[in-house]
C-alpha positions as CSV (number, residue, x, y, z in Angstrom):
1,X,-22.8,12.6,-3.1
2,X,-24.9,10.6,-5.8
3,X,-21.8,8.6,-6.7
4,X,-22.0,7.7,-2.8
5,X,-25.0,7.1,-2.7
6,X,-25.3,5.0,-5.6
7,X,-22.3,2.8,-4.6
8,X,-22.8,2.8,-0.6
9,X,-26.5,1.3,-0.5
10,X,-25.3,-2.2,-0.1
11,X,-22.9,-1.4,2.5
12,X,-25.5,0.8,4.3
13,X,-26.5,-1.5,7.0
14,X,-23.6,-3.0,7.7
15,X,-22.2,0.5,8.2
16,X,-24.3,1.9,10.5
17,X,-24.0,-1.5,12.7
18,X,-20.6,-0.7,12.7
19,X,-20.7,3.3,13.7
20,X,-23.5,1.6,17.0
21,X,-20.9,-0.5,17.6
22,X,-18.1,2.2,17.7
23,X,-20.6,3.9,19.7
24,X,-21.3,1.9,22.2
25,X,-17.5,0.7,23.4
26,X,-16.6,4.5,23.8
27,X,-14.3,4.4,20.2
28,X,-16.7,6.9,18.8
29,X,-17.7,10.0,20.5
30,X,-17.1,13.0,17.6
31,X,-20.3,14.0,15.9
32,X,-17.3,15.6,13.3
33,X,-15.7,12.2,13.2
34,X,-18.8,10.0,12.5
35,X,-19.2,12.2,9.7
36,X,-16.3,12.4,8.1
37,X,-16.4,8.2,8.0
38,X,-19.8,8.2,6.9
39,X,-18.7,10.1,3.7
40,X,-15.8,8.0,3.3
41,X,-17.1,4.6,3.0
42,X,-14.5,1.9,3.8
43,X,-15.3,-0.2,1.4
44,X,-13.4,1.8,-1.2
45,X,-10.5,1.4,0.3
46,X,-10.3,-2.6,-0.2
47,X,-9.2,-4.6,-2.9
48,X,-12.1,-6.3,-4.5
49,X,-11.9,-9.1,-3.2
50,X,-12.3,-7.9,0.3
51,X,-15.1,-5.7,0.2
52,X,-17.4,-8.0,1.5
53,X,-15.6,-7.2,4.8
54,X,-15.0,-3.7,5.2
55,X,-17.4,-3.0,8.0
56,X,-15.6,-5.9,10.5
57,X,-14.3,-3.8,13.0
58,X,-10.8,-5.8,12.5
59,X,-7.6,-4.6,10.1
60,X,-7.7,-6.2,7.0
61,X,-5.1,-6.6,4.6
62,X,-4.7,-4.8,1.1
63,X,-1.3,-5.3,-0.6
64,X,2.4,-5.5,0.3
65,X,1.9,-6.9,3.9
66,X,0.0,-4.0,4.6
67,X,-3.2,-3.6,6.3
68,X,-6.7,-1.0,6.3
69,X,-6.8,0.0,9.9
70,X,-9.0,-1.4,12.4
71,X,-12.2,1.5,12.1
72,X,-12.3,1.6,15.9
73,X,-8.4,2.5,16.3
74,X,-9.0,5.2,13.5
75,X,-11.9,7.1,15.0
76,X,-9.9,7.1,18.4
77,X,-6.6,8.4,16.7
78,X,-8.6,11.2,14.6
79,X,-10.7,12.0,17.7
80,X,-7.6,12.3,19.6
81,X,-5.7,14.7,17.1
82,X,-8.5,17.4,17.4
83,X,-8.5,18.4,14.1
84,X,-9.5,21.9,12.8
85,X,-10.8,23.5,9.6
86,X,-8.0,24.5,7.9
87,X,-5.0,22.8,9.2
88,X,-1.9,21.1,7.9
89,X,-1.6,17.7,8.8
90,X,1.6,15.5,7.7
91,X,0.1,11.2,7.6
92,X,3.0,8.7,8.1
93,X,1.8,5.5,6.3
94,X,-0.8,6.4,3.6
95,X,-2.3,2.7,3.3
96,X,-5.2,2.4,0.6
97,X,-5.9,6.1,1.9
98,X,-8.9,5.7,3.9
99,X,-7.6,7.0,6.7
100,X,-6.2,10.1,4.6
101,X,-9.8,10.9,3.6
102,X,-11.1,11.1,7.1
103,X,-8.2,13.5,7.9
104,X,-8.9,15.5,4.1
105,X,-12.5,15.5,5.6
106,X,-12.1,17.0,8.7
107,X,-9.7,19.4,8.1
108,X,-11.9,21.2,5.3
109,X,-9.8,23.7,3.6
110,X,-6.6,22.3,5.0
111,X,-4.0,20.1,3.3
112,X,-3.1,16.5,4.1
113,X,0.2,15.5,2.9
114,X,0.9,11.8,3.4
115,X,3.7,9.1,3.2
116,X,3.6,5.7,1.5
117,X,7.0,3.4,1.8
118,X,5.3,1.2,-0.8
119,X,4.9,2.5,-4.6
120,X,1.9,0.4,-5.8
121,X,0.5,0.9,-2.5
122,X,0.6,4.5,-2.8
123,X,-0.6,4.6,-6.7
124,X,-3.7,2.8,-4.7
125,X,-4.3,5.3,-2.4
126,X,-4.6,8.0,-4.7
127,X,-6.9,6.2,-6.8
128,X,-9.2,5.6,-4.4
129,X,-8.7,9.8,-3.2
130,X,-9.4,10.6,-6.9
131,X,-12.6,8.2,-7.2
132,X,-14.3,9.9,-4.0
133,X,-13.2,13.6,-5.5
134,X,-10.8,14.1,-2.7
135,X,-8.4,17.3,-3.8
136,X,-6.8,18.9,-0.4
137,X,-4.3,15.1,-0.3
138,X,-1.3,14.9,-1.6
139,X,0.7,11.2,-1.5
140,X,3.8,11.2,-1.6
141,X,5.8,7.8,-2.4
142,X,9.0,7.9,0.1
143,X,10.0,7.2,3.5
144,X,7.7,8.3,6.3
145,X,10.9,8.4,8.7
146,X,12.2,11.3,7.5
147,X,8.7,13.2,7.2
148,X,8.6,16.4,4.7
149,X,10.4,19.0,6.0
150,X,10.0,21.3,3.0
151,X,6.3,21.3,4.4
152,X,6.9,22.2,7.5
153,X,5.6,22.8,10.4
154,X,2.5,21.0,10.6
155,X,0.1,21.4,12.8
156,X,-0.8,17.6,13.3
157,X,1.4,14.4,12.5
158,X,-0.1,11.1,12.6
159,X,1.8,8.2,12.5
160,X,0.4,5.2,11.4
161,X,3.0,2.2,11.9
162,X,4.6,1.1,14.9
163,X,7.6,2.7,16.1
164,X,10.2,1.9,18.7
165,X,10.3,5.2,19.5
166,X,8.4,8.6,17.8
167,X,11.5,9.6,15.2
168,X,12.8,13.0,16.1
169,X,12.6,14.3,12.5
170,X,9.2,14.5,12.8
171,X,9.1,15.8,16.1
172,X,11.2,18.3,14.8
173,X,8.7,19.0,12.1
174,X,5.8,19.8,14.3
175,X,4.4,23.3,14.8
176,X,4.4,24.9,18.4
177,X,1.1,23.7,20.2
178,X,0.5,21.2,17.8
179,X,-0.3,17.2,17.9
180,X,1.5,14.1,17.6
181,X,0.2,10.7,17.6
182,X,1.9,7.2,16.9
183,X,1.6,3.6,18.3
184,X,5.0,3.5,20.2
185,X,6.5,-0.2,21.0
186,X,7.5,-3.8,19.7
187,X,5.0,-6.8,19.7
188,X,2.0,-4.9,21.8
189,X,2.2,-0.5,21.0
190,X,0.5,2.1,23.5
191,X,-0.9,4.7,21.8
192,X,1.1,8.2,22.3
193,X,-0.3,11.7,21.9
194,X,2.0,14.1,22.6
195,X,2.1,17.9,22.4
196,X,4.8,20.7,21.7
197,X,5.3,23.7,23.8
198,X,7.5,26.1,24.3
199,X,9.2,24.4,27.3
200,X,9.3,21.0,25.6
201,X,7.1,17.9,24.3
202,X,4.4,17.3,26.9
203,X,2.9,13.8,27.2
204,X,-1.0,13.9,26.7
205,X,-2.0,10.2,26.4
206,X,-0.9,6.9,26.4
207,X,-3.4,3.9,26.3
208,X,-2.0,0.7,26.1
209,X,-3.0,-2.7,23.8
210,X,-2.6,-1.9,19.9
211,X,-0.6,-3.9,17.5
212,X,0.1,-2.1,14.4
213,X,2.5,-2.9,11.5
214,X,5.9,-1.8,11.9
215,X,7.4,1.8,10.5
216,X,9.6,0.7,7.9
């Protein structure tokens, strides 16, 4: 906590502007959620020379055509997953990692296991994990498509990247009753939560108007 406190009070106000802002367009609702972002401070995520705009509510990009999610998108996604203390969650597209912390966060004594295509990418991500003391992550440099079956079953899969459809080898890879959620389309995705029970994958949501990156 001191080594957030002693590198977050710059960032302060234009943090809690954004979390009113979140707030107030319905994006953030989760007392657990607000949380989890408050102790994971976007802005140590970013490349230097970004920083100075890590609490725009826009994506910004860090390396490798790659881009920090937009903060409203990821307090709807986490919100929507329902995450519990003590859960395995599988991450599709580690990024810089901020959204991996959230997850770490929220899930406690659980494990997040997460995906990065890109190598330097993901040697980013787990530096920025290690500077904020985050142990219950693992990144794993590889391709998100196939997920980690030796893993398996999780009890939440997110998928960060758009998809043309939700792969079925991570489908597969889901635990019964648990959560799936991906941006599914081409140039415009909706957002898909789906669930898996014993009679099938059941539809949960779908919101329309995201653009993501693609899954590669």
């Amino acid at each position: 906590m001191n080594f957030l406190k002693k590198n977050t009070g710059q960032y302060q106000l234009k943090l809690d502007t954004l979390i009113d802002n979140m707030k107030n367009t319905g994006f953030l609702t989760d007392s657990r959620v607000e949380h989890a972002i408050r102790q994971n401070p976007r802005h140590y995520f970013l490349p230097e020379s970004s920083k100075n705009r890590a609490y725009e509510n826009s994506p910004i990009p860090v390396m490798k055509n790659q881009t920090i999610s937009q903060p409203s998108v990821v307090s709807r996604m986490t919100e929507w997953l329902d995450l519990k203390e003590g859960q395995k969650v599988l991450e599709i597209g580690s990024g810089s990692g901020w959204q991996c912390a959230i997850l770490a966060k929220m899930v406690g004594k659980g494990k997040i296991f997460t995906i990065e295509r890109h190598d330097s990418l993901a040697n980013f991500a787990k530096k920025n994990l290690e500077n904020l003391g985050i142990k219950n992550a693992k990144i794993i440099h590889g391709d998100g498509r196939l997920g980690l079956p030796e893993e398996s079953p999780f009890d939440r899969i997110m998928i960060t990247a758009a998809c043309k459809e939700i792969p079925k080898t991570l489908m597969n890879q889901l635990a019964m009753d648990g959560l799936l959620i991906a941006p599914v389309g081409e140039d415009i995705q909706s957002l898909i939560l789906i669930r898996k029970t014993p009679k099938g994958f059941v539809e949960i949501k779908n919101q329309k108007g995201y653009v993501f990156v693609p899954l590669l």
